[in-house]
VOPAGU-2260 file (C-alpha; in pm, 1 decimal, decimal comma):
REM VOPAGU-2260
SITE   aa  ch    i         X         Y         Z
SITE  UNK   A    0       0,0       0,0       0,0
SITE  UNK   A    1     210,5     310,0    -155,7
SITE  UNK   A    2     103,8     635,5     -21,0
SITE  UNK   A    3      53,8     888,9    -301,3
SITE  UNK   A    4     109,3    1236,2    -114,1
SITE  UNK   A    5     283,5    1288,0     252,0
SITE  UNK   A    6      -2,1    1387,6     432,7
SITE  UNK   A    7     -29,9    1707,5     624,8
SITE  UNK   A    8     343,7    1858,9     671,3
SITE  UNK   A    9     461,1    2102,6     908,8
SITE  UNK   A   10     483,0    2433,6     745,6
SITE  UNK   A   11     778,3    2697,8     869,6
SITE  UNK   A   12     654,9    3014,4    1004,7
SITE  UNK   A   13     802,3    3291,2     823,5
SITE  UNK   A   14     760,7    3645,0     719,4
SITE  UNK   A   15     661,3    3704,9     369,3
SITE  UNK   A   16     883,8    3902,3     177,6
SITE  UNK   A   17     682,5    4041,5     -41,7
SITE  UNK   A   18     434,7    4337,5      90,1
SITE  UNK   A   19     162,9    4307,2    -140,1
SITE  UNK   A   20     138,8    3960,4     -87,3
SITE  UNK   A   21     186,2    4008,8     315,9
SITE  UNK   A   22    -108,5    4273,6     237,9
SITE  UNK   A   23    -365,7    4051,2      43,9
SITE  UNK   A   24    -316,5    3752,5     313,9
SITE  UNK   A   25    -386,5    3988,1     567,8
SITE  UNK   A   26    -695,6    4123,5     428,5
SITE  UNK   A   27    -814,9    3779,2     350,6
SITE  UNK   A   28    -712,8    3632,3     700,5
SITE  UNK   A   29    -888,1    3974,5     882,9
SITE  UNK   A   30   -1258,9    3816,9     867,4
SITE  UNK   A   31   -1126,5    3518,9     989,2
SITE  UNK   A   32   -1007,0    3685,6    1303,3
SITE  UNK   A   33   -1346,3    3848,8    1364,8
SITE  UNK   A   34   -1585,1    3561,6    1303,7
SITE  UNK   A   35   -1379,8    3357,9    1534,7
SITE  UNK   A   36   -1348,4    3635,4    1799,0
SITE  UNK   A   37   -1736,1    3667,4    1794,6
SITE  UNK   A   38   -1797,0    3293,5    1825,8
SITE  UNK   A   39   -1593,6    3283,9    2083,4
SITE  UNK   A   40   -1752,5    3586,5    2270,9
SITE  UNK   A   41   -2080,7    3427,9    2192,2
SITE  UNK   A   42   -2042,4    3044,2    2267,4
SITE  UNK   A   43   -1836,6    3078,9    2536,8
SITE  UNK   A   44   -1995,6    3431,0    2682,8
SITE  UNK   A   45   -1654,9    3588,4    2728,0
SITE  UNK   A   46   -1490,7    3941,1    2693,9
SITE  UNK   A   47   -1298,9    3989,4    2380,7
SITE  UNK   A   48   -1123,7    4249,9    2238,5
SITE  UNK   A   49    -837,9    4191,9    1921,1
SITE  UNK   A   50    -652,7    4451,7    1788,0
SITE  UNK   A   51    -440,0    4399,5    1469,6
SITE  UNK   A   52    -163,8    4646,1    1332,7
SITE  UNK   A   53    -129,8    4485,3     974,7
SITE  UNK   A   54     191,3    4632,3     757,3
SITE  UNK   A   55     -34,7    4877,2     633,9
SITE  UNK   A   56     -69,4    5100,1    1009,8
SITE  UNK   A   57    -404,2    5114,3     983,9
SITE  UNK   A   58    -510,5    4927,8    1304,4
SITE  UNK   A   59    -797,9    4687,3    1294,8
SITE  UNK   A   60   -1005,2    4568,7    1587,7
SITE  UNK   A   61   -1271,4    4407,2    1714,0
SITE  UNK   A   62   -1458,5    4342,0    2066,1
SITE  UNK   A   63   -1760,7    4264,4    2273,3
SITE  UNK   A   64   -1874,0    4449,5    2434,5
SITE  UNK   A   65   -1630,1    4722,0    2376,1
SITE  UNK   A   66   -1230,5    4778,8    2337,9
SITE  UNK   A   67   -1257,7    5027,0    2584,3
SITE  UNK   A   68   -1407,7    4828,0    2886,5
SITE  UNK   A   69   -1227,0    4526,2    2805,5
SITE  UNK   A   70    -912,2    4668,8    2798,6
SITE  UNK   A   71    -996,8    4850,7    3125,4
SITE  UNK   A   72   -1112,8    4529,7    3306,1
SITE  UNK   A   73    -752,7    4355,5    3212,6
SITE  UNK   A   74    -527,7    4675,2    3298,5
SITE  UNK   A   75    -751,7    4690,1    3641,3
SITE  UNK   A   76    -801,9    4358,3    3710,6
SITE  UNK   A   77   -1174,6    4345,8    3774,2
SITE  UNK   A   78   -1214,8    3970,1    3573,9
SITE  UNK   A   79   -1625,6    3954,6    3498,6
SITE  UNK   A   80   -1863,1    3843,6    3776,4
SITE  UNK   A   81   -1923,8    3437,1    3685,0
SITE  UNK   A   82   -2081,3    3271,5    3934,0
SITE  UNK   A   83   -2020,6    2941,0    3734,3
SITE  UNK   A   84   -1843,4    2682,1    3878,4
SITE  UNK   A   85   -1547,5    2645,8    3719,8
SITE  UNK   A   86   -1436,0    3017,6    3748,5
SITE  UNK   A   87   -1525,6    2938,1    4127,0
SITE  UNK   A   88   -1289,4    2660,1    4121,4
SITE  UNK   A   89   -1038,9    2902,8    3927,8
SITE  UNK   A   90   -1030,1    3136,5    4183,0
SITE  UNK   A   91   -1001,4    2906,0    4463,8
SITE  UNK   A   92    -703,0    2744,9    4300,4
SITE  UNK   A   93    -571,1    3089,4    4244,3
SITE  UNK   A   94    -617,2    3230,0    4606,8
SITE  UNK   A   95    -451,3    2917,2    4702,4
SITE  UNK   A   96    -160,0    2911,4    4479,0
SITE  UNK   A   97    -135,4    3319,3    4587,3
SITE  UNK   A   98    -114,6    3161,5    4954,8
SITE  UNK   A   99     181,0    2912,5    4895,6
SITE  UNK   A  100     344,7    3161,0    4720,5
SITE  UNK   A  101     300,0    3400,0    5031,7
SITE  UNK   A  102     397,4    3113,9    5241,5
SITE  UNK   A  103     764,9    3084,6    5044,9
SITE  UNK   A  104     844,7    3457,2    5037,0
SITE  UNK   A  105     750,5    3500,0    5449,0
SITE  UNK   A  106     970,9    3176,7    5537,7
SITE  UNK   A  107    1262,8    3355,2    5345,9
């Protein structure tokens, strides 16, 4: 049984070279980003924002509800209200993992 092509290969990761061609992947790819950012904001009912600086400067973003809040929630810190379980679990594993950490630095 001879395989006829190699199957999915690991492309390399590198920087086009060529602008115009940097500029049309970008402008395909930019939808892309969006439609995933929203189904992710609404499947998952998180906080999003993306901003994109393609090659051309013009910046690009998107975000629910709005850049402005969301980046002001992550600079301040204020993480939104879930009274789900698993963020309660998150937090508990936080507070504890801030404890042991406060534990090390006192015994020092």
């Amino acid at each position: 049984m001879d395989r006829k092509s190699k199957g999915r290969q690991k492309i390399e990761m590198i920087k086009m070279s060529n602008e115009i061609n940097l500029q049309i992947t970008f402008s395909k790819r930019r939808a892309s980003f969006s439609k995933k950012a929203s189904e992710w904001s609404t499947l998952r009912g998180i906080n999003i924002a993306i901003i994109i600086f393609p090659p051309s400067k013009k910046a690009f973003s998107f975000s629910h509800p709005c850049v402005e809040k969301v980046i002001e929630d992550f600079i301040c810190g204020n993480p939104p209200r879930d009274t789900s379980r698993a963020m309660t679990l998150i937090e508990v594993h936080r507070n504890s993992r801030i404890h042991e950490l406060n534990m090390i630095l006192t015994q020092v």
